[in-house]
N, C-alpha and C positions, 0 to 999 in steps of 0.2 A: 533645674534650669528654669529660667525663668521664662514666661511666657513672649516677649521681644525674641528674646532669643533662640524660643524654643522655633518661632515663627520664620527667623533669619535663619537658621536651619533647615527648614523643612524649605522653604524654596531655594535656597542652598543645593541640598539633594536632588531637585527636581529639576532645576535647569543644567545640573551637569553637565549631561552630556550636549547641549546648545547652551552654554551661556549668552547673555543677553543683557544688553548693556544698562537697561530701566533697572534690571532685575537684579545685577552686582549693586546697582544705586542701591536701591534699597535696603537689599542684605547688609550692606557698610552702614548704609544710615541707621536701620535697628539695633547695628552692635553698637555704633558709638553710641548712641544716645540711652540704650540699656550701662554702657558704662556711667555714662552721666550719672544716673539712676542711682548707682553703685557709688557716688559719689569718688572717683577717680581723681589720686592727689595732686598730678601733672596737672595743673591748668594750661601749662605751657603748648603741653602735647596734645592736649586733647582741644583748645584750638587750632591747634593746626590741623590737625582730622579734621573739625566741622569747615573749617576753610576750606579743603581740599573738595570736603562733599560737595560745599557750597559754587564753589568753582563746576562739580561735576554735572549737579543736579539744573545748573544755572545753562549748562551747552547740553543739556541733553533734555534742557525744555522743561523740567520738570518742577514749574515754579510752585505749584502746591506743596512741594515738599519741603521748603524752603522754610515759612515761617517757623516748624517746630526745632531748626537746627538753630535760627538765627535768637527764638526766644530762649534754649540752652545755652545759647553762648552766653547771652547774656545775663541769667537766672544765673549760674555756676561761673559767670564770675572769668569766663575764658576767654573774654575780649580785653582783659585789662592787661597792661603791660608787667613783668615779672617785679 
């Protein structure tokens, strides 16, 4: 497992028992962006994931997290139309 992942795991585990709405942000945003990584062939879906984060991270204030979804999106290519 890779280290993103290994990372989105382990606070995964930890917030179980309270999840916590920063704390699901992130966990989503490390897995998709480890799929990025993985070069994942849906460009279609996998904008729509960073959309949705982007959406998420954007009402939940969390504009630092922002730039590395918006430069995948557009690095892999998942802004463009099918």
């Amino acid at each position: 497992m890779r280290s993103k992942e290994r990372s989105a795991a382990a606070l995964a585990d930890y917030t179980r028992p309270e999840p916590l709405p920063f704390a699901d942000f992130y966990i989503a945003r490390a897995r998709v962006l480890a799929a990025h990584g993985r070069d994942r062939p849906d460009k279609t879906a996998l904008g729509a994931e960073l959309d949705g984060l982007r959406r998420d991270g954007d009402r939940l204030g969390l504009l630092v997290a922002l730039p590395a979804i918006d430069s995948m999106k557009f690095v892999k290519g998942a802004d463009e139309a099918p």
